[in-house]
C-alpha positions in Angstrom: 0.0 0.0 0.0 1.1 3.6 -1.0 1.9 5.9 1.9 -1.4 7.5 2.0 -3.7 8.6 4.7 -7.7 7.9 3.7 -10.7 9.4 4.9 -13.8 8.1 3.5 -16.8 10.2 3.9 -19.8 10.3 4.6 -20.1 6.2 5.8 -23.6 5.7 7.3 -23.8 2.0 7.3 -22.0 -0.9 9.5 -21.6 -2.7 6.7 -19.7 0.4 4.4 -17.6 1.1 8.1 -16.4 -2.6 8.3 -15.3 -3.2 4.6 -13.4 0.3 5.1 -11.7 -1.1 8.4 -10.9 -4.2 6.4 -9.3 -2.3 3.6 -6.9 -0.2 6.2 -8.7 3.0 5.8 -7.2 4.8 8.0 -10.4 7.3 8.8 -13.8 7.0 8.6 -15.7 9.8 8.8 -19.9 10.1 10.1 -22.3 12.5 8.7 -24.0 12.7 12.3 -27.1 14.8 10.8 -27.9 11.8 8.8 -28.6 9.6 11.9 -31.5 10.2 13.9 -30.8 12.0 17.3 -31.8 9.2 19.6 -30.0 6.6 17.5 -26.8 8.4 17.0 -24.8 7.6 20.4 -26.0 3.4 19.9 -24.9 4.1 16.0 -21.6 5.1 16.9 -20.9 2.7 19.9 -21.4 -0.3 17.5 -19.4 0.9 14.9 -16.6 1.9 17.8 -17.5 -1.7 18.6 -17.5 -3.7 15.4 -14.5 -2.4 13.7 -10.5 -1.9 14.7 -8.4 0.0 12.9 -9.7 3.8 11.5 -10.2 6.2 13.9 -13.8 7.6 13.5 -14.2 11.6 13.1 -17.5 13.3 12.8 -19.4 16.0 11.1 -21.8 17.5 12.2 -23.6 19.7 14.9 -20.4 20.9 17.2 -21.7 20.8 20.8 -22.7 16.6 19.4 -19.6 15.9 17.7 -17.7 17.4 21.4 -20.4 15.6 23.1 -19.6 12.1 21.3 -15.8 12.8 21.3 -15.9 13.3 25.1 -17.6 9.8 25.6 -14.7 8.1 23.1 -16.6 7.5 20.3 -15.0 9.7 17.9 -11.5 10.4 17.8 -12.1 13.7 15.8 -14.7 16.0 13.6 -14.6 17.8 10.3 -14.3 21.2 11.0 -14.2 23.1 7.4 -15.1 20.6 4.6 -15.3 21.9 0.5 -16.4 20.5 -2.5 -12.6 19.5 -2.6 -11.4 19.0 0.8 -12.2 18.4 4.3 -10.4 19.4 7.0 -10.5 16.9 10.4 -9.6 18.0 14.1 -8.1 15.3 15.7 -7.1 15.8 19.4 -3.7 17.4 19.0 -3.6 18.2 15.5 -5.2 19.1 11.8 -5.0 17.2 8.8 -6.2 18.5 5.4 -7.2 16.0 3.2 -7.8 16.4 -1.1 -10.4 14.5 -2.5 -8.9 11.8 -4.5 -8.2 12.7 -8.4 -7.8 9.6 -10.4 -5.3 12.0 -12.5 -3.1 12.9 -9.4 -3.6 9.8 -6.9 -1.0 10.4 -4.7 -1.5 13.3 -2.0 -0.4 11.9 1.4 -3.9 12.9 2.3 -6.9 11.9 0.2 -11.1 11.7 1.1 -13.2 9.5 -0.8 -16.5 10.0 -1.5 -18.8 6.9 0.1 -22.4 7.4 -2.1 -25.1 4.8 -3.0 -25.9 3.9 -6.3 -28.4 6.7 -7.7 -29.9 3.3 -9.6 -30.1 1.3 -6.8 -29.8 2.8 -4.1 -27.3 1.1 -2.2 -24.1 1.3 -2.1 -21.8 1.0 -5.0 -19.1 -1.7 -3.6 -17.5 -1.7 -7.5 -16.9 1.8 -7.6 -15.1 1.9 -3.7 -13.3 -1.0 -4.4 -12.0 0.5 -8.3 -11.1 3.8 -6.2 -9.1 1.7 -3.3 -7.0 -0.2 -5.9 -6.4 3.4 -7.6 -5.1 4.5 -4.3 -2.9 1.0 -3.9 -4.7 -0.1 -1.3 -4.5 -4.2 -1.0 -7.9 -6.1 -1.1 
């Protein structure tokens, strides 16, 4: 695997988190709006639970993602995110990350784009898995 740092964003499903851990990503981020209020702490405790590996950041409302980091189940949030790159807080530092370019695949720190299929609706394993190998990650 190249020397690159992944973030893949916006993973809202167990099943996208744990083929991510598998992979070696090294981040996964959680679009906290997306999850219902009530479900978000349970959400985020089995993900912390079920996977080893990325360190999980969140987006979202501040005073939640603060809330969630102080119980240890996010390591860090997005604090300024673009069409082109996010930007994480992690507990003692920033890391900006590009999103990935299939002409220029090797900035030390790339996002990915996690979306469902607008045909199916579900998510496109192809398409993460084509992006991964771009990226040299090892399947």
């Amino acid at each position: 695997m190249q020397n690159i740092s992944i973030l893949a964003f916006p993973v809202q499903d167990l099943t996208i988190a744990r083929y991510l851990a598998a992979a070696n990503i090294h981040f996964i981020a959680i679009d906290i709006n997306k999850i219902q209020n009530i479900l978000s702490e349970t959400f985020l405790s089995d993900i912390r639970n079920w996977i080893e590996g990325p360190q999980l950041i969140g987006y979202g409302q501040e005073a939640d993602l603060d809330h969630f980091i102080r119980l240890n189940l996010l390591d860090g949030k997005i604090c300024d995110i673009s069409s082109t790159t996010i930007q994480i807080q992690l507990k003692d530092q920033i890391l900006d990350f590009e999103k990935f370019d299939k002409l220029n695949p090797t900035n030390p720190f790339t996002w990915i784009e996690v979306k469902a299929s607008e045909v199916l609706g579900i998510y496109d394993f192809e398409e993460i898995e084509a992006t991964l190998l771009s990226l040299g990650v090892e399947l």
